[in-house]
N, CA, C and O of each residue as an XYZ file, in Angstrom:
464
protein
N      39.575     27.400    -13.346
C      39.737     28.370    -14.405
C      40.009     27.677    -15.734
O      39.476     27.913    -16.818
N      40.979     26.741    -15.429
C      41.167     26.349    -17.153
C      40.012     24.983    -17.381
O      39.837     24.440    -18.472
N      39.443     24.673    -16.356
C      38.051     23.771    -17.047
C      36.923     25.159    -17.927
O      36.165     24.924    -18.869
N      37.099     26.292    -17.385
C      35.585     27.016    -17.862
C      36.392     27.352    -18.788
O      35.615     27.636    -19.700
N      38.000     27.605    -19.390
C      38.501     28.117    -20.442
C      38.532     26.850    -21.393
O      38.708     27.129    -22.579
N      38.362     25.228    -21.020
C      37.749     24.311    -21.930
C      36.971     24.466    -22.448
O      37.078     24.569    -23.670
N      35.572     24.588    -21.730
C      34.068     24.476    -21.929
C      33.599     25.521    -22.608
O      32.533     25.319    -23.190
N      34.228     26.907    -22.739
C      33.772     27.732    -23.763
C      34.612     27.559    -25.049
O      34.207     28.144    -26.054
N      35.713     26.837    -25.122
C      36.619     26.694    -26.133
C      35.792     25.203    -26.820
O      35.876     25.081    -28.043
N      35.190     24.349    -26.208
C      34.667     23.463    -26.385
C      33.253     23.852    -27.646
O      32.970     23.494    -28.790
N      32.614     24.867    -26.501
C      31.004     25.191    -26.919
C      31.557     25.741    -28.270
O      31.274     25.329    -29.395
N      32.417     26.772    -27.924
C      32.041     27.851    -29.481
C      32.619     26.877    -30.941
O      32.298     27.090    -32.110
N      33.747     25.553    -30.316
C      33.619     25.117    -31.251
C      32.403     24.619    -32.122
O      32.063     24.885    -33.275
N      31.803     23.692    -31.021
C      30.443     22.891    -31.412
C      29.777     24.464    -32.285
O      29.984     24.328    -33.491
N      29.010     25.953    -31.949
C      28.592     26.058    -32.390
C      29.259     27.029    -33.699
O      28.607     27.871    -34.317
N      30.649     26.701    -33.937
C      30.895     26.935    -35.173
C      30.490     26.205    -36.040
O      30.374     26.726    -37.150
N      30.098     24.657    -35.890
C      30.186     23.483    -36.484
C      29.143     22.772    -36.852
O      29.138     21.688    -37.435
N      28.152     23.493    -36.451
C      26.520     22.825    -36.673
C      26.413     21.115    -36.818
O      25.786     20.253    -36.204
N      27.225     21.107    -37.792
C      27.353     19.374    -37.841
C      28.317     18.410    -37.424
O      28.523     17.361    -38.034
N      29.092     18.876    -36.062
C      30.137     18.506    -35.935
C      29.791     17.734    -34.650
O      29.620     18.411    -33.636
N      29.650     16.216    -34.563
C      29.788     15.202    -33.650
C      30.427     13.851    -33.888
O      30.341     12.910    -34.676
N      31.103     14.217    -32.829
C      32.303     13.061    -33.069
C      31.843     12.131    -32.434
O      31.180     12.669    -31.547
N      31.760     10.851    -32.303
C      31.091      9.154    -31.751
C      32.709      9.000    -31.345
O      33.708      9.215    -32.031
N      32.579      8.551    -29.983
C      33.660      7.718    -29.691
C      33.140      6.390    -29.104
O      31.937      6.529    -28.883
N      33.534      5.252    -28.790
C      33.347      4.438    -28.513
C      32.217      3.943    -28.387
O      31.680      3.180    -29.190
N      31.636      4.459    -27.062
C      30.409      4.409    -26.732
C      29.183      4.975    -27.432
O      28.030      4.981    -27.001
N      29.701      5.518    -28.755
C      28.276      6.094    -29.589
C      27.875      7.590    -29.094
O      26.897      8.198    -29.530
N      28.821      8.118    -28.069
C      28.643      9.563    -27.751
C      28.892     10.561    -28.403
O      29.949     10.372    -29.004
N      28.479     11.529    -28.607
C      28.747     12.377    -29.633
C      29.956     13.826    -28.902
O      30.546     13.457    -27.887
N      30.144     14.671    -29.170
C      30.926     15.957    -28.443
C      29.743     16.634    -28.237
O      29.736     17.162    -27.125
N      28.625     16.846    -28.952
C      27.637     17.430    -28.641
C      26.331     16.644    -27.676
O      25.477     17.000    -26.863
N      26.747     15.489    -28.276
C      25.575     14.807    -26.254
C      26.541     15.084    -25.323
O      25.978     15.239    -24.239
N      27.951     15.246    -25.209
C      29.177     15.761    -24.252
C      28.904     16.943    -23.408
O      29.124     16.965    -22.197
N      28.156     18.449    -24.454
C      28.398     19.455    -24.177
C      27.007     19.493    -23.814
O      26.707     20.459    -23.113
N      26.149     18.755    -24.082
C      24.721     19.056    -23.588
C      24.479     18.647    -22.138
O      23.677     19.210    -21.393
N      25.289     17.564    -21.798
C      25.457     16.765    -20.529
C      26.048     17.516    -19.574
O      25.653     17.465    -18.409
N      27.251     18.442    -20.031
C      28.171     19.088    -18.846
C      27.517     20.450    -18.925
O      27.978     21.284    -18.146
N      26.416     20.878    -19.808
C      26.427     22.804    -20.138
C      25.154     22.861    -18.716
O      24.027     22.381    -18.596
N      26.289     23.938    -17.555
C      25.154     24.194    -16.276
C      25.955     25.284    -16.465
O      26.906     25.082    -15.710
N      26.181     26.641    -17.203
C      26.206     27.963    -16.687
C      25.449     28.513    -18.162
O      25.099     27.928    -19.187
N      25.397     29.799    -17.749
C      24.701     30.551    -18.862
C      25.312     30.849    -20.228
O      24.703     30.950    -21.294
N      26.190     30.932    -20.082
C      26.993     30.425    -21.188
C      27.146     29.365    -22.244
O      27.235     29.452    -23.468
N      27.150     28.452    -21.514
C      27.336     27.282    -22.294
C      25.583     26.849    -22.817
O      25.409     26.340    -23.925
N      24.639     27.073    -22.067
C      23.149     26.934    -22.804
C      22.990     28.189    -23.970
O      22.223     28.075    -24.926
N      23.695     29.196    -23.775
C      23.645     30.394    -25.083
C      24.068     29.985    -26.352
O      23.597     30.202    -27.469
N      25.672     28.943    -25.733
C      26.301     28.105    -27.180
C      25.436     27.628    -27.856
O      25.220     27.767    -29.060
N      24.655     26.767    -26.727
C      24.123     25.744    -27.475
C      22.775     26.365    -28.610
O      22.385     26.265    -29.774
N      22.546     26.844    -27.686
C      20.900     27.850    -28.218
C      21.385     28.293    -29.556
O      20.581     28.367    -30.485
N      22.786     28.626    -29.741
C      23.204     29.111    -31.173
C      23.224     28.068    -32.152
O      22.672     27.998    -33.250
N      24.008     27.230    -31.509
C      24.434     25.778    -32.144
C      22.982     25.431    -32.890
O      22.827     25.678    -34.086
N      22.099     24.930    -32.201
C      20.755     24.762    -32.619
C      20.518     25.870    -33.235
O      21.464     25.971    -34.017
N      19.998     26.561    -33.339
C      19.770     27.985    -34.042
C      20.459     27.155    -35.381
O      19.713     26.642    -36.215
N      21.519     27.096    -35.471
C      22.326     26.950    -36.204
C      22.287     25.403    -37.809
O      22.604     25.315    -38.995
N      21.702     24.559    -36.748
C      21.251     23.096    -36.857
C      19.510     23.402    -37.938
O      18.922     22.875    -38.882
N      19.354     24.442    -37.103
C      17.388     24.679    -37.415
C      17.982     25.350    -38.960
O      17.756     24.538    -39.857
N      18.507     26.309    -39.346
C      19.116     26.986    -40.201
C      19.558     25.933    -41.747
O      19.233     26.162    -42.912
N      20.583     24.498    -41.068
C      20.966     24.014    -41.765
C      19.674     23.427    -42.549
O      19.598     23.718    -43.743
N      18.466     22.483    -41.881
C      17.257     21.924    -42.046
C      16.275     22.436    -42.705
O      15.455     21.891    -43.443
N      16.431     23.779    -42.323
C      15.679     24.774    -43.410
C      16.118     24.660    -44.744
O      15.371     24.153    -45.581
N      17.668     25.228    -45.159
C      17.998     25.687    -46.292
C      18.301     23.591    -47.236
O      18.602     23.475    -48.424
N      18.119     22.483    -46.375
C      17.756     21.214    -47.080
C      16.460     21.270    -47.667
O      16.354     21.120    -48.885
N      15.166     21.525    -46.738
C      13.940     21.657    -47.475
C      14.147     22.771    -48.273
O      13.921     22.445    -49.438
N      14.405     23.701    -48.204
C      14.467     24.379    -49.601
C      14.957     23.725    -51.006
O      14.242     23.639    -52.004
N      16.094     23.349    -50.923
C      16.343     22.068    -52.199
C      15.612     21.295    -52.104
O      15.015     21.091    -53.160
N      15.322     20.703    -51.309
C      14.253     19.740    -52.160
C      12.789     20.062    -52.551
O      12.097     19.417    -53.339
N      12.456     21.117    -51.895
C      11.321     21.781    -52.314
C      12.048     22.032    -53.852
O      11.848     21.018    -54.521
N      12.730     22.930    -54.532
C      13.434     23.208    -55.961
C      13.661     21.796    -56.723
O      13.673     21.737    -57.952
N      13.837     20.688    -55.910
C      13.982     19.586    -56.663
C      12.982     19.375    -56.920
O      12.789     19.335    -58.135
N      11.956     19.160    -56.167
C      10.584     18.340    -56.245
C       9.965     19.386    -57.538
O       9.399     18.801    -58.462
N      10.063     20.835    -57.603
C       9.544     21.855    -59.025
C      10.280     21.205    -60.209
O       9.908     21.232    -61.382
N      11.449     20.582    -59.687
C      11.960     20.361    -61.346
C      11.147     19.248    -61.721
O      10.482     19.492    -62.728
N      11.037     18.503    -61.410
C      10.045     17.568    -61.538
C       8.752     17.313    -61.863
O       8.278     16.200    -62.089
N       8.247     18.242    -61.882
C       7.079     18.800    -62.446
C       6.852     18.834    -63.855
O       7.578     19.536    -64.559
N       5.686     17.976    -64.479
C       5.846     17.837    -66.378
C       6.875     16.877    -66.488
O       7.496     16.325    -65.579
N       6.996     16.727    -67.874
C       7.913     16.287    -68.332
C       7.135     14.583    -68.721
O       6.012     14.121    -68.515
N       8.137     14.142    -69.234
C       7.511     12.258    -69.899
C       7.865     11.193    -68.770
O       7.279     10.118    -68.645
N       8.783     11.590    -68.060
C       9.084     10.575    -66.858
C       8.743     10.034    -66.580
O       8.218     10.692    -65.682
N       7.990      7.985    -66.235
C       7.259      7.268    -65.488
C       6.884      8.061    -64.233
O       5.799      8.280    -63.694
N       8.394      8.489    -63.890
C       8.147      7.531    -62.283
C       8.226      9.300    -61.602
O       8.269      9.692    -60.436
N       8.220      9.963    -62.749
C       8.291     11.659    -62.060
C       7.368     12.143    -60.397
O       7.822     12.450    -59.295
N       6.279     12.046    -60.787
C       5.196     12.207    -59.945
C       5.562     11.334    -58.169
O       5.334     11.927    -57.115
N       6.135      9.902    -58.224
C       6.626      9.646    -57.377
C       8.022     10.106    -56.949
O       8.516      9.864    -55.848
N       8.729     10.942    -58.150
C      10.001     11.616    -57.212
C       9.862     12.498    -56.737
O      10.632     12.760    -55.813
N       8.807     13.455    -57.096
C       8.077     14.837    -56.716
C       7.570     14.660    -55.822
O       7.308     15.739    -55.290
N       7.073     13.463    -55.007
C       6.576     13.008    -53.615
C       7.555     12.876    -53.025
O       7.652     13.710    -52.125
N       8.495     12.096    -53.106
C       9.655     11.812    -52.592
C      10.658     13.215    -52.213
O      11.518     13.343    -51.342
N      10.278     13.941    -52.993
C      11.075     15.375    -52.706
C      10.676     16.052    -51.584
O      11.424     16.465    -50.697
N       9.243     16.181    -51.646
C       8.252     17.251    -50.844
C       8.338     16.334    -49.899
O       8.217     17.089    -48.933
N       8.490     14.973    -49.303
C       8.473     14.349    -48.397
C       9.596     15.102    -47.516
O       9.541     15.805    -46.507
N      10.391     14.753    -48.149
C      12.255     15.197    -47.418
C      11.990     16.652    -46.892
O      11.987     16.935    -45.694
N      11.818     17.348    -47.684
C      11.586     18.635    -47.503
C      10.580     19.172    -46.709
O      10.525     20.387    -46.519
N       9.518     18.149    -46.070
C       8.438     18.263    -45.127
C       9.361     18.329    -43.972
O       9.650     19.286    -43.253
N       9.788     17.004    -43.955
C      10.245     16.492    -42.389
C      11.965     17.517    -42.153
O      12.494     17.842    -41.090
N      12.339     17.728    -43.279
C      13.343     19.132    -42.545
C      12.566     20.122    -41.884
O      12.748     20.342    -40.686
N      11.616     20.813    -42.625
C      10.609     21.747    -42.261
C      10.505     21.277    -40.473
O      10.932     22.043    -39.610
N      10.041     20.275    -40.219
C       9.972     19.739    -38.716
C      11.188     19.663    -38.056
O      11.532     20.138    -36.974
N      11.806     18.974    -38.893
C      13.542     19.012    -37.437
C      14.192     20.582    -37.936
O      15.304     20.838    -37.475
N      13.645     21.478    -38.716
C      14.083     22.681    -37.713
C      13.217     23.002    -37.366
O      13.711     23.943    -36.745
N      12.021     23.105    -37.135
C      11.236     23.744    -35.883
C      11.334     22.894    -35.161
O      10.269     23.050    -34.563
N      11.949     21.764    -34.540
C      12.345     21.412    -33.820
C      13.328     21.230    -32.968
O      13.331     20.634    -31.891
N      14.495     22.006    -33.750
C      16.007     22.747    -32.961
C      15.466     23.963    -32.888
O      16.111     24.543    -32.014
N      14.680     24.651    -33.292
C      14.435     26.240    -32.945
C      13.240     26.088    -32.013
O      12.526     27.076    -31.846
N      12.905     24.757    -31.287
C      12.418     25.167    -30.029
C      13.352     24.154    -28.921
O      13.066     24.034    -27.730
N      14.437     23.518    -29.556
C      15.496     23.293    -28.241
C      16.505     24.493    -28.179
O      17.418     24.515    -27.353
N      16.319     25.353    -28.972
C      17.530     26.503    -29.312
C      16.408     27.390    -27.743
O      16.917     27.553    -26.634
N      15.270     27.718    -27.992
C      14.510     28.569    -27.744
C      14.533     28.027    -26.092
O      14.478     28.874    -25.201
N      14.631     26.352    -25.712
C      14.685     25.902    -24.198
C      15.914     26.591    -23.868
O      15.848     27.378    -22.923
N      17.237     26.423    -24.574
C      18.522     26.760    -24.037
C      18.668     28.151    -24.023
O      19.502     28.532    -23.201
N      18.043     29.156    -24.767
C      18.243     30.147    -24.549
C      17.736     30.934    -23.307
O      18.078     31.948    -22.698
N      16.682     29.920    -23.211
C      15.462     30.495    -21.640
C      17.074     29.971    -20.799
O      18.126     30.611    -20.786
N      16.896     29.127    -20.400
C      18.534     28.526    -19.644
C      19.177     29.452    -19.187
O      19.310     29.789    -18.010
N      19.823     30.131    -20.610
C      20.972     30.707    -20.922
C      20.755     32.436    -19.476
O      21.548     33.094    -18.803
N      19.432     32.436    -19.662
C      19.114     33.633    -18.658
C      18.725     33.388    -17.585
O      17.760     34.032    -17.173
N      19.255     32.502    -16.853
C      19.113     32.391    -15.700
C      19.824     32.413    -14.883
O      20.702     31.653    -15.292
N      20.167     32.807    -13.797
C      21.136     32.729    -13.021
C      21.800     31.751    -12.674
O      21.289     30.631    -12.683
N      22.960     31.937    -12.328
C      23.713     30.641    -12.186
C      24.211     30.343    -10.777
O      24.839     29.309    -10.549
């Protein structure tokens, strides 16, 4: 009883926290922790949020830099045109690592409905 009153006290932290992994020693994070121990339906729902959550953060980065890369646009600047690449770059590859937590969100949520 008080391990499953850990493991949900554990999860809902992680998915309050989107960015919250702690490295201890070994370079482990709390969230490679909770991904390693999560076998009930529950704890793959956390996670599915958590990610959800992660995909969310990645999004609203490419959005700034998409707005950065517009400011950039015109102007006398040398080197403008290469920061305006440099923007839309960043803002590509967020575009990818969240559709890429919103299809590990989308594995854990399949998880999350399955019987246990």
């Amino acid at each position: 009883m008080r391990s499953k009153i850990g493991m949900v006290l554990l999860l809902g932290a992680l998915a309050l926290s989107p960015g919250l992994a702690l490295a201890g020693d070994e370079g482990h994070s709390l969230e490679q922790l909770v991904v390693e121990s999560a076998n009930t339906p529950a704890a793959h729902a956390a996670l599915a949020e958590h990610y959800r959550a992660k995909a969310a953060s990645a999004r609203a980065a490419a959005a700034r830099h998409e707005s950065i890369s517009r400011a950039y646009s015109g102007g006398k600047m040398m080197d403008r045109e290469r920061m305006k690449t440099h923007c839309k770059k960043i803002a590509a590859e967020n575009t990818a690592i969240a559709a890429e937590y919103e299809e590990l969100a989308k594995l854990h949520e399949g998880e999350s409905k399955k019987a246990p």
